[in-house]
N, C-alpha and C positions, 0 to 999 in steps of 0.2 A: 504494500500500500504506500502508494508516492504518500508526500505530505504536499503538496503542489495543489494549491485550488480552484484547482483548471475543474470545469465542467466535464463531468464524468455521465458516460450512457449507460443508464440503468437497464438491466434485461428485464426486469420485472417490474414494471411502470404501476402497476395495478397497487402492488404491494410497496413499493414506495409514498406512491399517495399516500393508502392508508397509513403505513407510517407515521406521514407527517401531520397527516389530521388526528394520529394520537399523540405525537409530543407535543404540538400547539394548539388543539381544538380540543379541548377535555370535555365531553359531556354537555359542550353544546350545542343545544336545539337550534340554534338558529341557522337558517342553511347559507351558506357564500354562493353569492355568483359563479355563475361556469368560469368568467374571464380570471377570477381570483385561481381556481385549479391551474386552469393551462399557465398562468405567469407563473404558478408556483413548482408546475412539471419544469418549466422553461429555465430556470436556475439549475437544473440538473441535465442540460442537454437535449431536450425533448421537445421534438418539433410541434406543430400547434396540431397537427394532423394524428400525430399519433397519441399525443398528450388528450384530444377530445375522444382519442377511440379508447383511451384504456379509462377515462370517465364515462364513456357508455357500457362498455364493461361490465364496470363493476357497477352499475344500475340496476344488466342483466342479471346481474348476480345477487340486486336484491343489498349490496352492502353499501350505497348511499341511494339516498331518498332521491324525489325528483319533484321538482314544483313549478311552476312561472308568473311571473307578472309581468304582461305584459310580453314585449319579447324578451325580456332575458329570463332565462332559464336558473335555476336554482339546486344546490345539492346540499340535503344534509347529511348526518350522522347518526341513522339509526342503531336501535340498542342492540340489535344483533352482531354491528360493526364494533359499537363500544365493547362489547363482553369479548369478543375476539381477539381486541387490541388490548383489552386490559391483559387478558390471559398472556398472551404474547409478551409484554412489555414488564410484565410481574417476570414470567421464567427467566428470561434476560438479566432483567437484574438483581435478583435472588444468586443465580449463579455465579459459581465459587464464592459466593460470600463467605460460607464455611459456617451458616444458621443450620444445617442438618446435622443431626445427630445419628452417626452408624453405627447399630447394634451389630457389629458384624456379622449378619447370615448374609447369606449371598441371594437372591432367585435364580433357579434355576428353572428353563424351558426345553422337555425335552420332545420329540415329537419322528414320527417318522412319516415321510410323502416318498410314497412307490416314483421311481423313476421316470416312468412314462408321464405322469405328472408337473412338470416342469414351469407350468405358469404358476400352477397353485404353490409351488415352492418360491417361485421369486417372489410373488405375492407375501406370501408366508413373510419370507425373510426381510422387505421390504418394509410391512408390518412394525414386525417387531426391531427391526433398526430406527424406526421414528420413535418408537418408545423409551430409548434408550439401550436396550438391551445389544451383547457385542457375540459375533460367534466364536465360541471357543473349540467348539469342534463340529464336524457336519451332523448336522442334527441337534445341536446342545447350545444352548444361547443363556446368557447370564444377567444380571445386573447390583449393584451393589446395593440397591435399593426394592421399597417390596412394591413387586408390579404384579404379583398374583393374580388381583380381579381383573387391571389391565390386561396381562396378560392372556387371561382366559378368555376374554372377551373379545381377541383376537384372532383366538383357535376356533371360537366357534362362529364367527363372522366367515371367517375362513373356510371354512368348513372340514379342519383339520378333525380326528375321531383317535388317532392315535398317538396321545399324547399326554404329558406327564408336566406338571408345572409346582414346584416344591421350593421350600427356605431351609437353607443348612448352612452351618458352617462347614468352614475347609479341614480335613485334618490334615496336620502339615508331616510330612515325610518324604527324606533325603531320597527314597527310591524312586519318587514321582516330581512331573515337572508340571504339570497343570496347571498352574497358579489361575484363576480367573479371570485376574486382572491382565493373564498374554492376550485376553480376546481384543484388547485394545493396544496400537501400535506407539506406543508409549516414546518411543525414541522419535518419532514424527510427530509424538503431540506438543513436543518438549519442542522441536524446530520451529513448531509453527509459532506458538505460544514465545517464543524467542525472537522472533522474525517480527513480531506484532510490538515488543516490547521495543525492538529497536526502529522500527517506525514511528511509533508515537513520542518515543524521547525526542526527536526531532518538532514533534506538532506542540510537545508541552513547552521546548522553546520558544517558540513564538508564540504560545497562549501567557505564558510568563511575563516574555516581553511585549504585550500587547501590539503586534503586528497582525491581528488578523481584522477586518472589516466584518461589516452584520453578514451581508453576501457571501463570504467565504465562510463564517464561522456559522451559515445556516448548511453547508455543504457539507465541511469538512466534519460538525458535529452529525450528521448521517452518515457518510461515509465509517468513519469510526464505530456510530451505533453498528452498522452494519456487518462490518470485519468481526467486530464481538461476538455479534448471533451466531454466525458462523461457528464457534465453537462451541455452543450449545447445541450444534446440529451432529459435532465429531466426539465430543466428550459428555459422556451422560453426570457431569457434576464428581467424577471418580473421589471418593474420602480420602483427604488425609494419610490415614491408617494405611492405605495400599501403594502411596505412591513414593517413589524415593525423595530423596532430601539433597538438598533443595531443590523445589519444584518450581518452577516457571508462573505459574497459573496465578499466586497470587502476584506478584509485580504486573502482570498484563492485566489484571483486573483495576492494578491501584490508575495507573495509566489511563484506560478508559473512562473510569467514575472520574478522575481529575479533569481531564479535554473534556468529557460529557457535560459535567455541570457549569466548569469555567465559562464554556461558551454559551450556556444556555440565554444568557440575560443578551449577547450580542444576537442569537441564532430570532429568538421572540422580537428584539428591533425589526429586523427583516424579515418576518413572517407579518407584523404589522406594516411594515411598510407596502407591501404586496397586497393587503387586503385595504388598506387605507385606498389604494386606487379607485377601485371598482365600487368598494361600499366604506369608509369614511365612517360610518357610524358603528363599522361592527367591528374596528381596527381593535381598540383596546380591549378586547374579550381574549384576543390572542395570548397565550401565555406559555411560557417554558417552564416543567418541571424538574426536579433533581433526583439524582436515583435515588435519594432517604425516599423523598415522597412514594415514586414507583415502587418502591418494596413494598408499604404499608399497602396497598394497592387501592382498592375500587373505593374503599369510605374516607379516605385523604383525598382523594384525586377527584371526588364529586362533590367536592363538601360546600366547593364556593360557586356551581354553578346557581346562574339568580333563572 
């Protein structure tokens, strides 16, 4: 990740939006103008054509509202969008906090799909790689966490029938190499998580020295969020207790919470400044929050909608 606040093309326009109507539009009914989205796609590279298609989009989809007066057209944020993005925006920053307590048992997922079977296995394993869970061997999937009913709820969506889902500890013995924790590629988590840490010392430079503009610091603090998430997509939260010393993870996390909040008060100028164009009256409802706020989640973060 440059630190460079050049206009970046997002692959996933839809889910950027939303994004950014949860870090600046908390639980606001009130809908913005279309012309506020597309200027506010437009700060991340996105042409007005594709910036209105992934606003129709997600209409289709039911995840912003749709209204008019007059000829301008209208979006809001309904609550199925809110609970989405809360849920989203809680795991994000919950992660590695280091607020879970691990009892050490592990889950384990065991299951068997006849060969001939092979969509129902990638399914399968697809499945249960979004829930966290890592393979440790074919057929046997783990997590350091209890996903039990998740888990179950997977196999029978699936329509898996032969299958086993259980909490135990490890016994440890010199004869066996199992550890659970090889189900995740640990010397790459450690790269990554390294690589993140030495990008951002470069961003918390210039957030230190205040060099950065509202425009940039409404960028680069998404950008950021972003690279973060990403590792809640590779690393299921792994405890402590399993991982060597010194680990990476908490320095990448102080990194992010630091650029993330620093900029928040520049990132909300220019989220206002953007809606000030079009609607003037709904400019100061825009606001930035801090990851304290996001952790406590949905009863901090609605508290002050009027």
């Amino acid at each position: 990740m440059s630190d460079s606040p050049t206009r970046p093309q997002y692959q996933n326009s839809q889910r950027l939006l939303t994004t950014l109507l949860g870090d600046y539009w908390f639980w606001r009914r009130e809908p913005l103008p279309s012309r506020v989205l597309v200027d506010l796609l437009a700060e991340f590279g996105l042409a007005e054509q594709a910036a209105r298609a992934a606003i129709r989009r997600l209409a289709a989809r039911e995840l912003v509202t749709v209204s008019k007066v007059g000829r301008t057209t209208f979006y809001g944020v309904p609550p199925k969008t809110e609970d989405l993005t809360m849920e989203r925006l809680t795991r994000i920053f919950r992660f590695g906090s280091g607020d879970r307590a691990w009892d050490g048992f592990w889950t384990f997922v065991m299951f068997s799909v006849p060969e001939d079977q092979r969509e129902l296995r990638r399914t399968l394993r697809t499945r249960l790689r979004t829930l966290g869970l890592g393979s440790l061997y074919d057929g046997v999937w783990v997590s350091p966490w209890d996903l039990t009913e998740e888990a179950c709820a997977v196999l029978a969506t699936v329509g898996v029938d032969r299958a086993t889902v259980s909490r135990a500890r490890i016994t440890k013995s010199a004869s066996f190499s199992g550890d659970p924790v090889q189900a995740w590629d640990l010397p790459e988590l450690a790269r990554e998580y390294d690589s993140f840490v030495a990008d951002t010392a470069r961003l918390r430079t210039r957030v230190t020295e205040q060099q950065t503009t509202p425009a940039d610091a409404l960028i680069v603090r998404t950008k950021v969020m972003a690279r973060w998430r990403g590792f809640a997509d590779i690393d299921p939260d792994l405890p402590a207790e399993v991982l060597p010393s010194p680990w990476p993870r908490d320095a990448a996390r102080r990194h992010f919470v630091e650029i993330y909040d620093n900029l928040g008060p520049l990132a909300e100028t220019r989220m206002r400044e953007i809606v000030k164009r079009h609607a003037p009256e709904l400019a100061d409802l825009a606001v930035h929050r801090t990851s304290t706020d996001l952790r406590r989640g949905a009863r901090t973060l609605g508290s002050d909608v009027r």
